[in-house]
N, C-alpha and C positions, 0 to 999 in steps of 0.2 A: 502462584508461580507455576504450576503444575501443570493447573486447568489454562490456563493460556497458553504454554509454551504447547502443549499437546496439541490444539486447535490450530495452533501455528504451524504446528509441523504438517498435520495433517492436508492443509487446506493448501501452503503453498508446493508439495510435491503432488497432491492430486492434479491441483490444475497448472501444474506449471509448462507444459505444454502449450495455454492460448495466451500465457504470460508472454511466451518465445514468440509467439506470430504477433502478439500484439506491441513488441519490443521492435520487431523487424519491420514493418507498416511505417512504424512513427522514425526509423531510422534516419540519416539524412541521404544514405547510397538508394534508398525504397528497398521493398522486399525483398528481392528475387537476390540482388546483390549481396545482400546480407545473410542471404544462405537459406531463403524463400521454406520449402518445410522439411529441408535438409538438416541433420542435427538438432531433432524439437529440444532435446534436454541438455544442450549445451550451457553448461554454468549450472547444474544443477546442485554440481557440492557448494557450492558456495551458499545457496538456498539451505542446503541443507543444513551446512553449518550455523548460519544466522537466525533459522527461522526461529528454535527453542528462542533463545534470550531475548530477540527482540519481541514477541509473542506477549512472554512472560512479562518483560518489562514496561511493556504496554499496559497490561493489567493489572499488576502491581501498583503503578501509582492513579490509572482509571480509578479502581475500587477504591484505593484508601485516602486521595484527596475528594471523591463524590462521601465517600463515610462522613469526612471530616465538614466537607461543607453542607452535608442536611443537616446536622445539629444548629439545631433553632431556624431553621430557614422556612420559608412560606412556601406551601405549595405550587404556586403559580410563578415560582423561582426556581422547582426544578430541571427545568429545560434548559437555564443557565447554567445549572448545579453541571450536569452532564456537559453542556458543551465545554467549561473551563475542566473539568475532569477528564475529558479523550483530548481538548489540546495541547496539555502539561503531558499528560501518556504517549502522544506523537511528540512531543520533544525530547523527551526521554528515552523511548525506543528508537528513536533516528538515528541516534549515538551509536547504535547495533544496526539496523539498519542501512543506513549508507553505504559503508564500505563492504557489505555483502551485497547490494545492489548496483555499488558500482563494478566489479567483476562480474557478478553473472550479466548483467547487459553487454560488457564489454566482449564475452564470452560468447551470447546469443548472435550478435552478430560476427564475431570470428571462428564460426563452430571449427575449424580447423585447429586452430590453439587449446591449447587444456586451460582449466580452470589456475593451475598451480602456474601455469607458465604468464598468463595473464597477471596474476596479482603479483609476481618477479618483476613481469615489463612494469607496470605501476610506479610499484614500489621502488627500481631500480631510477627511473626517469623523473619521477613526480613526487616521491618520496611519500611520508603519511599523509602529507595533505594532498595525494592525487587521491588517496583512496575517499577523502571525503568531499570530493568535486560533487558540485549537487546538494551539497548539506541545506543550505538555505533555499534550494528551490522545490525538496523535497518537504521538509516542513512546510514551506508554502503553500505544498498540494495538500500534504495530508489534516495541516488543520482545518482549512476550508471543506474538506473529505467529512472531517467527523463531528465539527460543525453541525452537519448536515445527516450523515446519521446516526449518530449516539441517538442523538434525543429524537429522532424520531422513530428508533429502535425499541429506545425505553417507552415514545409516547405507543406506539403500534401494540408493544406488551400487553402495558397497562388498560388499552381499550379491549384489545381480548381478551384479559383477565376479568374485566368489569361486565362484560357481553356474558359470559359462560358461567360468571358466578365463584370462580376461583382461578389462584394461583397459573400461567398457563406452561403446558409442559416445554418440556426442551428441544422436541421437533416444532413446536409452534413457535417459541421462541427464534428458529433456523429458519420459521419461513419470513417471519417480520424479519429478520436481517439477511434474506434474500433481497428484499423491497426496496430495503432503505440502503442497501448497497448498490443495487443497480442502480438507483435513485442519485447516488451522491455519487457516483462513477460517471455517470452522466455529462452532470455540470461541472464538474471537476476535470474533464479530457483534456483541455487546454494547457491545463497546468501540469497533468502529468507528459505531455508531449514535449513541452520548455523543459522539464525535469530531466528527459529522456537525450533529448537532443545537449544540453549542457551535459550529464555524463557522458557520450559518447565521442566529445568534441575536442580535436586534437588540442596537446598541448600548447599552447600563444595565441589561438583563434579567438574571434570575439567572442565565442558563446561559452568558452575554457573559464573566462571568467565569474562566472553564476549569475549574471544579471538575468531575472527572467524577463522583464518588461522589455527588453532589449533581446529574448529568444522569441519573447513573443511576436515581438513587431518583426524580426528578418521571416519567421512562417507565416504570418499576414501578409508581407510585402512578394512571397516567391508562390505561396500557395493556395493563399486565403483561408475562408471558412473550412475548407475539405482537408487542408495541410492542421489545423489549429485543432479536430476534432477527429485525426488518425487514428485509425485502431480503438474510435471508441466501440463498437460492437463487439470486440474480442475484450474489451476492456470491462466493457458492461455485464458480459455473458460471465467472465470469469471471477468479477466481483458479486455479482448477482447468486451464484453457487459459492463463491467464495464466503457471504456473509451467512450462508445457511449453512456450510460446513465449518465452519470458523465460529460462530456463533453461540450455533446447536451443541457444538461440539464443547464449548467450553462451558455452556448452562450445564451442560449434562456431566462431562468431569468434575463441576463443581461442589454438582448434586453429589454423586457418588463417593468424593473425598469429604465432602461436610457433613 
């Protein structure tokens, strides 16, 4: 709980700055309207507030359902063991999650509003279920996310551990999950832009309602390729550091607490 929640904190107030340009890119007003690199930390308490728990909760059931499913498993089932262990940890941490994602986006592109006054408008209009607009489109992204790199987080470890002859340390560990984070940020863009455009999408509009296949297809049909893969370089860049400081950061808290 510790070691994650730290890694969490750390990782989304360092870079939450190319979070805001890459929030404002995929917007539906485009950048400049949304307040282009005016107010980069717009929505930042709300980050802040969310990051520990959701971090935490993430790793919390990561570790103890991969625990629970090596016992007795085959090797050449690990890679399964990790992807059903980070997609149960993204369903769980989403629950924290969301509704701190859906204010500071709301936030990023109204940097004029405070973060408190946004989660009133919300909550006043939309009630608890506006805070969780995006629930399904965000597990969406994020288990196809770690899918993709848990296990190849874990397999990238493992070949440098086997390469050098021992265990590998915890900046080595940050740079295999630099890799495998820009890696799955990548392929993943699409889903985080339908993610992004249903949170930010007025109350009754079609996209309010969380269908992704149905956000994906209106930014195919207005914008194509270039609308479907918005802000993936701010997305790449900041997951890409995001997994080496999130990562690093939690091998090495966990060292240090165990």
């Amino acid at each position: 709980l510790k070691a994650g929640g730290v890694a969490g904190v750390c990782v989304d107030l360092i870079l939450f700055p190319l979070d805001t340009v890459k929030t404002r890119l995929q917007s539906p007003q485009g950048f400049r309207k949304a307040g282009g690199f005016r107010g980069i930390y717009a929505g930042v308490p709300s980050t802040a507030i969310g990051s520990f728990p959701n971090a935490a909760a993430f790793f919390i059931t990561y570790e103890n359902v991969k625990s629970m499913l090596h016992h007795g498993s085959t090797s050449y089932l690990t890679p399964a063991t990790h992807m059903v262990a980070a997609s149960l940890g993204e369903v769980v941490a989403c629950l924290v999650r969301v509704p701190s994602e859906v204010v500071k986006q709301r936030a990023q592109v109204s940097p004029s509003l405070s973060t408190l006054q946004i989660l009133s408008h919300t909550l006043y209009h939309e009630g608890i279920q506006g805070l969780y607009r995006g629930y399904k489109s965000t597990v969406l992204r994020e288990i196809p996310f770690s899918l993709v790199q848990f296990p190849l987080w874990e397999s990238l470890k493992d070949l440098w551990s086997w390469k050098q002859g021992h265990v590998v340390d915890s900046w080595q560990s940050a740079v295999c999950g630099a890799f495998a984070g820009g890696f799955a940020a990548a392929v993943t863009t699409p889903l985080d832009v339908a993610k992004t455009r249903i949170m930010l999408a007025k109350a009754g509009s079609s996209n309010a309602s969380g269908n992704v296949l149905a956000a994906l297809g209106g930014i195919w049909r207005t914008q194509g390729l270039s609308g479907l893969f918005a802000g993936v370089v701010p997305r790449m860049a900041a997951i890409s550091l995001g997994g080496f400081i999130f990562l690093g950061t939690y091998e090495k808290t966990r060292q240090l607490l165990l």
